[in-house]
C-alpha angles and dihedrals in degrees: 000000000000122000117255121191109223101204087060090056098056088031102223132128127276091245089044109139122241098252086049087047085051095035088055094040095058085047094065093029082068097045103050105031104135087225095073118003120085099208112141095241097035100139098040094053093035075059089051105051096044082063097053098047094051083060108044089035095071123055110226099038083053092047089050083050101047086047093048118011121193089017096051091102099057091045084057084049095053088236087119132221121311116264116271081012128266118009142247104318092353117128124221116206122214102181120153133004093300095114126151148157116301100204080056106110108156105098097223091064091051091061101042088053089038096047103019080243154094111299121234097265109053139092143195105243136023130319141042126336113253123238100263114255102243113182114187127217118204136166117250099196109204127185113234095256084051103051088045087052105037116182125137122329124187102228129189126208147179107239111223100209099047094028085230133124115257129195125210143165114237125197097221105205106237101257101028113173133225102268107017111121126221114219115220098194115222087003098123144063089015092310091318099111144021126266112224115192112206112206124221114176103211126190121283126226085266103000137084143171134219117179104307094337129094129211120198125195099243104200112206130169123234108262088047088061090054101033098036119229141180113255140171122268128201105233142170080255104050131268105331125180119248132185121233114206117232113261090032116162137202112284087027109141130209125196134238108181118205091019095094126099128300117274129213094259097047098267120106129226122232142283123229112201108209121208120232117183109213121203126212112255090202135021142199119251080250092045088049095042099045080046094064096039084060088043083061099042100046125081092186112133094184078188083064098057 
């Protein structure tokens, strides 16, 4: 496997701060999700991201990777450091004051000289070390209309304990919340730890929410905005019918009480429906020419109101 810097990938700075690592994490999060980005290689860089993220978010795992870079994995391991260091156009990283031996390969005295503390595989008493306990915390990022809904999501993640990408099928409860986490029991470190999602309800391409309320994007043409007109509305609920006043602008709302999102105790908040007024790109010799007779007929300055 190649190496990847993981700094790179986030793009911040060595010295970045943890709330800067999460901040521009859920930047690109955002960005890339395969749900709603069209780049081209969404869901590649979305992976990779989340990789990098599971390493730089927690302290020690991004001490062990700062001290040995590409090898950091297999000194959490207790597999030790390579012979003669790291190997052919890999990079070691020696930042703050976490340094160590480097002929020290039992992974209890890393971590002793590392945190000052016991390492993960050893125990007070006789017999033999357990296996360490390792739960794993990673971001589930839902669209508004997926997170109302819930159902099954296929889901990818970095384990932590293997370093490889893992696949799995999640049953996503119907209302989740941003910030509630989902536990996958025995679904981390080869069945050794817990798997916690931690859901993050993103925008949709026309659909945002705000507390319990939803705003959707309402699209309208110009003479519907003036005229006034009943048009279809992409809601939670499905396509609804909703009625545009006459004289509507851009930014108008119109509300929908009770189609909002869930709330805590069953009822829902509301839907505001905002009005966009869309412009033809391209019109017809007859558009054109009935849109200069109105040009001459009207006395509207919509800069003097």
């Amino acid at each position: 496997m190649s190496y990847k810097d993981y700094y790179e990938v986030l793009g911040v700075a060595r010295d970045a701060t943890s709330r800067a690592i999460q901040k521009r994490y859920r930047t690109l999060a955002k960005k890339f999700h395969p749900d709603v980005s069209k780049e081209p290689n969404a869901e590649a860089r979305f992976k990779e991201i989340g990789e990098a993220y599971e390493v730089l978010r927690d302290e020690k795992k991004r001490a062990l990777y700062d001290k040995w870079g590409p090898n950091w994995r297999a000194i959490s391991e207790g597999r030790g450091p390579p012979p003669g260091g790291p190997g052919p156009g890999e990079v070691q990283f020696d930042f703050g004051p976490f340094g160590f031996d480097p002929n020290v390969s039992d992974i209890n005295q890393i971590f002793e000289q590392v945190f000052g503390g016991r390492g993960p595989g050893r125990r007070r008493g006789r017999g033999a070390p357990r296996p360490p306990r390792s739960d794993q915390e990673t971001t589930l990022a839902l669209g508004v209309a997926d997170a109302h809904r819930g159902g099954r999501r296929d889901i990818q993640f970095s384990d932590q304990a293997t370093g490889k990408t893992r696949s799995l099928s999640v049953n996503v409860p119907p209302g989740v919340r941003d910030g509630q986490r989902i536990r996958l029991s025995g679904q981390a470190a080869g069945g050794r730890g817990d798997l916690y999602l931690k859901v993050e309800i993103v925008r949709d391409a026309h659909m945002r929410l705000e507390g319990d309320d939803v705003y959707a994007a309402l699209r309208v043409s110009p003479h519907e905005a003036v005229l006034g007109a009943t048009v279809l509305l992409e809601t939670l609920d499905g396509r609804v019918k909703i009625k545009v006043p006459p004289g509507s602008s851009t930014g108008r709302q119109i509300r929908m009480r009770g189609r909002g999102y869930a709330k805590r105790g069953g009822e829902r908040g509301d839907l505001y429906a905002e009005i966009q007024i869309v412009v033809p790109s391209e019109l017809s010799p007859e558009e054109r020419a009935l849109y200069e007779k109105l040009a001459e007929a009207s006395s509207f300055d919509p800069r003097e109101r």
